[in-house]
C-alpha positions in Angstrom: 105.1 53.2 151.1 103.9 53.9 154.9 100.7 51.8 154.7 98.0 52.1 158.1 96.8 48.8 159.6 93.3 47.8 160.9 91.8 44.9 161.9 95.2 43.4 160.2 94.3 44.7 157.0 96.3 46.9 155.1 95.0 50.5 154.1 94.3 51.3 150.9 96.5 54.3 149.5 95.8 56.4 146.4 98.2 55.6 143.5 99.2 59.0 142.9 98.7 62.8 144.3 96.8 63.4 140.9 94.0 60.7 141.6 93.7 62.0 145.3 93.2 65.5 143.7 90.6 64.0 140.6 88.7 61.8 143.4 88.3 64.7 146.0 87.3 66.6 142.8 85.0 63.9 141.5 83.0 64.3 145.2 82.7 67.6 145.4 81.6 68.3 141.4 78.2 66.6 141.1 74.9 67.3 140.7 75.7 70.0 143.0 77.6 72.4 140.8 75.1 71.9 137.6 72.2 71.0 138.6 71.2 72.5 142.0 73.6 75.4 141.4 71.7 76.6 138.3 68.4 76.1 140.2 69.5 77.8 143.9 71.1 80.7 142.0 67.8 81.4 139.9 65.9 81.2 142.7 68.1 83.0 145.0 68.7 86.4 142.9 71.7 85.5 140.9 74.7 87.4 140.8 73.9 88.0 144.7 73.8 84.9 145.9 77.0 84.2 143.6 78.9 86.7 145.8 78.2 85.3 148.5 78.3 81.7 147.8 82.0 82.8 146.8 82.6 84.2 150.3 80.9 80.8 152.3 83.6 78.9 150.1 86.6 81.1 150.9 85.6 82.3 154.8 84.1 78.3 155.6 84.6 76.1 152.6 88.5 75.6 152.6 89.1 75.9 155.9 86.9 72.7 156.3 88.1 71.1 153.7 91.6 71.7 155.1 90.3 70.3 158.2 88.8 67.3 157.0 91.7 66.2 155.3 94.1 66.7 157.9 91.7 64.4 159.9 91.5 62.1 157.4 95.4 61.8 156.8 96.5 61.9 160.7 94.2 58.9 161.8 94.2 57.3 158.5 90.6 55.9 159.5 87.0 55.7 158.5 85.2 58.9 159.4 83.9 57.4 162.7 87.5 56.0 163.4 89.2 59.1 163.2 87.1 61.1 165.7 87.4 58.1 168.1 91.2 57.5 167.5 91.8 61.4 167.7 89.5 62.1 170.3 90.1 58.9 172.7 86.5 58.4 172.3 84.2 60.9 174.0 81.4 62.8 172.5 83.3 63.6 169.6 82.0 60.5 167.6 79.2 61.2 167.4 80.4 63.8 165.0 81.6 60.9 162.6 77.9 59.0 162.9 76.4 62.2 162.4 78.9 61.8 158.5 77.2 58.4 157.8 73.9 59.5 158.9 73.8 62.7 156.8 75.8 60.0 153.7 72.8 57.6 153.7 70.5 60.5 153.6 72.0 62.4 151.1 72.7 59.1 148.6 69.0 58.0 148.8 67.6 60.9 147.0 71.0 61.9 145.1 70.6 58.5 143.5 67.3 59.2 142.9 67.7 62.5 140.5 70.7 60.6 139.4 68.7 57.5 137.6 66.4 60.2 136.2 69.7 61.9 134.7 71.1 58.4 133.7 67.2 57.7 131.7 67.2 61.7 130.2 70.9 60.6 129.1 70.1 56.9 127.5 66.6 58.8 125.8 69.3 60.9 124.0 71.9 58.1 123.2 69.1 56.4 121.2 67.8 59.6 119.5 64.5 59.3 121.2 64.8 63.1 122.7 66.3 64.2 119.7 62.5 65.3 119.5 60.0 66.0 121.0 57.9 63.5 122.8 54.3 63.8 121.8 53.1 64.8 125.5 55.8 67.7 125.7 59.2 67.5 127.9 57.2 68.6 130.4 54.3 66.1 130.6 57.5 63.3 129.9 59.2 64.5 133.1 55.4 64.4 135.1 54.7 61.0 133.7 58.2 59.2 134.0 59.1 60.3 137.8 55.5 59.1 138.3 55.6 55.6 137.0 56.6 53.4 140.3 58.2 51.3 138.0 60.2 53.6 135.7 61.2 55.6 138.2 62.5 52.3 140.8 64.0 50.9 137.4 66.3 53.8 137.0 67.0 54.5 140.4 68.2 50.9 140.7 70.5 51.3 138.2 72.2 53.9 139.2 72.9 52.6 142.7 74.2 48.9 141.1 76.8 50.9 139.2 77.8 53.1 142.1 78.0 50.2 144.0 80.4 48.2 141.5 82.6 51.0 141.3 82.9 50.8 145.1 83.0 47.2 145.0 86.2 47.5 143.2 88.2 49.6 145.5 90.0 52.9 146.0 92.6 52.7 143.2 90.7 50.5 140.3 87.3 51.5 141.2 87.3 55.6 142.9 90.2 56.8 141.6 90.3 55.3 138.0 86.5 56.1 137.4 87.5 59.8 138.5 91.2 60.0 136.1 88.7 59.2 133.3 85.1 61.0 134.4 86.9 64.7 135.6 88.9 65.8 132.6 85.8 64.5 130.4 83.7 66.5 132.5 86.1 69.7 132.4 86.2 69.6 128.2 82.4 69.3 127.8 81.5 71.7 130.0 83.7 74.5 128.6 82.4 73.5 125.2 79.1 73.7 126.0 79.5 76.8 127.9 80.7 78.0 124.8 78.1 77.5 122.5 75.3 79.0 124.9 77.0 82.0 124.7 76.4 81.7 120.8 72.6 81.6 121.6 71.9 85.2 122.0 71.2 85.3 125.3 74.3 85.8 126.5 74.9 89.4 127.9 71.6 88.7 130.1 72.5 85.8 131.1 75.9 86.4 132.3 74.2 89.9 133.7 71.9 87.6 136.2 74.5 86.0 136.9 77.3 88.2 137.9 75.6 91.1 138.9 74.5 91.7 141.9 70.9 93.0 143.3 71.9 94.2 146.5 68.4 94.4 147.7 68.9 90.6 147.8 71.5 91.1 150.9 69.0 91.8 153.3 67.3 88.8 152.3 68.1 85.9 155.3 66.6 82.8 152.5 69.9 83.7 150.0 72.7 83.2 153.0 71.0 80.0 154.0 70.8 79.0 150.1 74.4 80.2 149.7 76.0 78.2 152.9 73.8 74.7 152.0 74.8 75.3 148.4 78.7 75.0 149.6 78.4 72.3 152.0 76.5 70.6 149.6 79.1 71.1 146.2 82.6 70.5 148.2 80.6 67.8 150.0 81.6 68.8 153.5 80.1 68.1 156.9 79.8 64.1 156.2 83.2 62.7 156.2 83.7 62.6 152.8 86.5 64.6 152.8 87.8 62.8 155.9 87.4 59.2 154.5 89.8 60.2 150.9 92.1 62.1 153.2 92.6 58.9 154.8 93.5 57.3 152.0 96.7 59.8 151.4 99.9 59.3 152.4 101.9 61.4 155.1 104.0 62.7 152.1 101.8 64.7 150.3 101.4 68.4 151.1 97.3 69.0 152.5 97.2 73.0 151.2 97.3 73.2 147.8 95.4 70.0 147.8 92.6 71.7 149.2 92.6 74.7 147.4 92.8 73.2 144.2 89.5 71.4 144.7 87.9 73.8 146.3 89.0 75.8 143.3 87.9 73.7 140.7 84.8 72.9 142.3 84.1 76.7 142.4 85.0 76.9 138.6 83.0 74.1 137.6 79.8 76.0 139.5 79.9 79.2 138.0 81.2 76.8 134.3 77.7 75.8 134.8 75.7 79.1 135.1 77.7 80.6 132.3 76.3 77.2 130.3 72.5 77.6 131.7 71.8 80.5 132.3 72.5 82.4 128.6 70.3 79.6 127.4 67.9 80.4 129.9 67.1 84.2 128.5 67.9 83.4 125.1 64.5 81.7 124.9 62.8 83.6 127.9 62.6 81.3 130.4 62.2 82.3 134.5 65.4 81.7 135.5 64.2 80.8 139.4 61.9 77.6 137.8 63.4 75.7 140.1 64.4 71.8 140.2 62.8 71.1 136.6 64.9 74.2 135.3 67.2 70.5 133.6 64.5 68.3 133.2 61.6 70.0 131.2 63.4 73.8 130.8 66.4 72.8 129.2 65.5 69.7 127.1 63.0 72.3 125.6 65.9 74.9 124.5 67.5 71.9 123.0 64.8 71.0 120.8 65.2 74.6 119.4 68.5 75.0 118.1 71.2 73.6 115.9 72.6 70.3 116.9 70.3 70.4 119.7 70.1 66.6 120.2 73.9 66.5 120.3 74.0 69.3 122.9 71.8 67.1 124.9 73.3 64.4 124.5 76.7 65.7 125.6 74.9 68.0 128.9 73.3 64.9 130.3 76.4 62.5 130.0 77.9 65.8 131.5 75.2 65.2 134.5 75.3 61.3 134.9 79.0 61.3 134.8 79.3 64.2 138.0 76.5 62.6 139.8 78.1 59.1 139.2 81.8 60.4 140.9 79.8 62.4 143.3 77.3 59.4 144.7 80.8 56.9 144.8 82.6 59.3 147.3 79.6 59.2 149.5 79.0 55.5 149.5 82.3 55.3 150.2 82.4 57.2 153.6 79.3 54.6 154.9 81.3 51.5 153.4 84.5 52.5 155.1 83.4 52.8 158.2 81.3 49.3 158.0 84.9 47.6 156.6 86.1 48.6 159.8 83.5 48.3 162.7 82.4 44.9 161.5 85.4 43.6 159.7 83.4 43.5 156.5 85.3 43.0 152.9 85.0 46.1 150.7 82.1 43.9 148.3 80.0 43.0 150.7 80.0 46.3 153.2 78.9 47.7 149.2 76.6 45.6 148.2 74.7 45.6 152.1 75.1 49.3 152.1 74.5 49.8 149.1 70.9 47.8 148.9 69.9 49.6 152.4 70.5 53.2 150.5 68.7 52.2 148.0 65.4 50.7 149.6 65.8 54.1 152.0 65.4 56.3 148.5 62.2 54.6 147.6 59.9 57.1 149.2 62.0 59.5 147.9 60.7 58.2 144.1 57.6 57.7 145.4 57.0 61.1 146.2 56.9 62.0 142.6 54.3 59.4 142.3 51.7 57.2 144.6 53.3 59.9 147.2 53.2 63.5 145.7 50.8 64.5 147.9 52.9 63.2 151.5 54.8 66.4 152.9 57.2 66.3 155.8 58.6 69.7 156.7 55.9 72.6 155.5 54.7 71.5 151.9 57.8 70.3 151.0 57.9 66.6 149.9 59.7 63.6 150.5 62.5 63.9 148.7 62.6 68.0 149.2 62.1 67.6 152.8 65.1 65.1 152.9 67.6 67.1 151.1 66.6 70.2 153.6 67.6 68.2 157.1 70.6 66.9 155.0 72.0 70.1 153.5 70.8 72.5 155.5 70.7 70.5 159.0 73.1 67.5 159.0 76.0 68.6 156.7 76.6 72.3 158.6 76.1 71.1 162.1 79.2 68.5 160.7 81.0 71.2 159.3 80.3 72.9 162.7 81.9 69.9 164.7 84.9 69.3 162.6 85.7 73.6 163.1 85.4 72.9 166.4 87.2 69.6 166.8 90.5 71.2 165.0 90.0 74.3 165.9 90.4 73.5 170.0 90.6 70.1 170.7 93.7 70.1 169.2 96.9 71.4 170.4 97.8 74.6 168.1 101.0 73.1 167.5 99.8 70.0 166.3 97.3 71.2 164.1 99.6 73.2 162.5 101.7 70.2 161.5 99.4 67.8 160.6 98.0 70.6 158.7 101.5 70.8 156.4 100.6 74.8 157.4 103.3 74.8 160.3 103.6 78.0 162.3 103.1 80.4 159.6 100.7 83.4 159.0 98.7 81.6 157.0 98.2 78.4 159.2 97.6 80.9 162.4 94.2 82.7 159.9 93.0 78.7 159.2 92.7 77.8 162.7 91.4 81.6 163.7 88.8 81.1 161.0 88.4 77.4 162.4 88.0 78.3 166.1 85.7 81.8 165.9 84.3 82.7 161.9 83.6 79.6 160.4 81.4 77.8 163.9 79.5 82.1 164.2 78.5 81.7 160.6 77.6 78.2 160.7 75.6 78.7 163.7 74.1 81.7 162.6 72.8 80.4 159.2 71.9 77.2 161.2 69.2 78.6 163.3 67.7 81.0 160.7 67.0 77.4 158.9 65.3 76.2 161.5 63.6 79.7 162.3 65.0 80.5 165.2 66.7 83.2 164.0 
């Protein structure tokens, strides 16, 4: 096995193209595809901001990924690394700081909504949600995210088990966690996507969400949602993809490895609306209510239907276990490139990581709490405010650098080895899309977020 050596340390490797495949996976299916897919799509008009979520994956989503993980497997570096060692230096680095920026950004409130996940998920183990509490789900959700100490508790130990996982290093820790965690994850959610179509909500459900209103084309807002709502699920713009593509060896084919997570990250998206979203009308709920659509919607439906507290139980081990193989991939892209600009071991570049993340997704908590009333960017707070620079902000300008950086700082020839695409048709479209559709859109969608456009 061709093993990569820094600092005099050999690189780790992925046992096997199948645990490559389940870890990229595990990163891109998260809280992303269940969670903030349900919500986004609700509030963005359904079955039209479906369409053209599929497009941003197709026209920007693989290409990237492609991109990233030829990156990742040429320089066989840390996200930082590899721009340096591909660039000699230069101002593309900053394109891989930019990754661990937007990867401590995103962690501190991911793990944030993850510890609530990990509490709703423990409430059902015991049997405690199997009812009602007294105060409502509602008036639970209000008063848990706005104890300091409830909310700290379970946000703490979420990170600690993200950051033993780390700890224990890319084949026993990443890619073990994620053989065991994805085809779980792909059996429960197609068994709970079956039963809410039992519900009788059903045909609307799957109406909102596959058909279109097309008045909602003209509508700027549902592009921008679409776009973040893909960099955010594949987990593109940071590194991520970079930092497991570096783990690969020179022997396995980049192409299909791409499209089959971009595939099954896709899958696992619309999985989840088909799961939601029948539920959703079956019991006349507003599908756009937003962030609490899981927390105090759904818990709610549960309580109203035959082995509800099962079907909890099972949808919020669902949740904690894609949040838990999301929140590991992005640790990782920080802790890799602290192994190698400091020399650090793997436990402790986890552990001090880890600990800053966490104490950086305090206010994050807080601003369900002590906080609620602190906003940031228009009346969105903390923790709002924070995922907005990351996913619509950090992540596409990344995206927008990486196009750019394959698409022509590259020689065409090389790309298109590296790539696995050689000179083909094919290969010739990735690095079109690369070098003109993919940094248009991005920029387009970029400034309307920002309101310059």
């Amino acid at each position: 096995m061709n093993v990569a050596l820094h600092n005099n340390k050999p690189r780790e490797q992925w046992a096997s193209r199948t645990g490559f495949i389940l870890a990229a996976m595990g990163s891109a299916v998260g809280l992303g595809n269940i969670w903030r897919f349900s919500y986004v799509a609700g509030e963005s008009g359904g079955g039209a901001f479906l369409l053209i979520y599929l497009l941003c994956i197709l026209i920007i989503g693989i290409p990237i990924i492609m991109a990233e993980f030829t990156i990742g497997r040429r320089s066989q570096q840390d996200v930082v690394g590899s721009f340096e060692s591909l660039s000699s230096g230069g101002a593309w680095r900053y394109a891989g700081l930019l990754g661990v920026t937007a990867a401590f950004m995103i962690l501190s409130f991911y793990a944030v909504i993850s510890g609530w996940i990990m509490h709703y998920f423990i409430q059902y183990l015991n049997g405690s949600f199997w009812t009602a509490p007294a105060e409502g789900y509602e008036g639970y959700f209000v008063s848990f995210t706005g104890s300091f100490t409830q909310s700290i508790l379970w946000h703490f130990l979420f990170m600690a088990l993200v950051i033993i996982i780390v700890m224990l290093g890319v084949k026993k820790g990443i890619e073990l966690s994620n053989k065991i965690l994805m085809p779980l994850l792909g059996v429960l959610l197609i068994v709970l996507a079956g039963y809410s179509l039992t519900l009788g909500g059903a045909a609307e459900g799957l109406s909102f969400l596959f058909t279109p209103d097309w008045s909602a084309f003209s509508d700027p807002a549902v592009y921008l949602a679409a776009m973040g709502q893909a960099f955010f699920s594949l987990s593109l713009g940071m590194g991520t993809m970079i930092t497991y593509g570096s783990y690969l060896s020179k022997k396995e084919q980049l192409p299909g490895a791409a499209f089959s997570v971009a595939g099954l990250d896709t899958g696992f998206a619309i999985l989840a609306g088909v799961m939601i979203f029948p539920a959703v009308f079956a019991f006349g709920i507003d599908p756009s209510s937003g962030p609490g659509l899981v927390f105090m919607v759904l818990p709610d439906i549960f309580n109203n239907i035959a082995a509800g507290g099962i079907v909890g139980l099972g949808f919020f081990f669902l949740l904690a276990a894609a949040a838990l193989s999301s929140a590991i991939s992005i640790l990782e892209v920080a802790v890799a490139f602290f192994m190698r600009k400091f020399d650090w071991s793997r436990i402790r570049a986890a552990l001090v990581i880890g600990t800053i993340i966490f104490l950086i997704g305090i206010p994050s908590s807080l601003g369900f709490g002590p906080w609620a009333g602190v906003t940031i960017i228009g009346d969105n707070g903390i923790l709002d405010s924070i995922d907005f620079i990351a996913s619509n902000i950090l992540l596409p300008l990344g995206g927008l650098i990486i196009a750019l950086f394959v698409g022509w700082s590259w020689k065409t020839v090389d790309a298109l080895r590296e790539s696995d695409f050689g000179q083909t048709t094919i290969g010739y479209i990735w690095l079109f899309i690369l070098r003109f559709i993919a940094p248009i859109a991005i920029l387009l969608i970029f400034l309307s977020s920002i309101g310059l456009f």
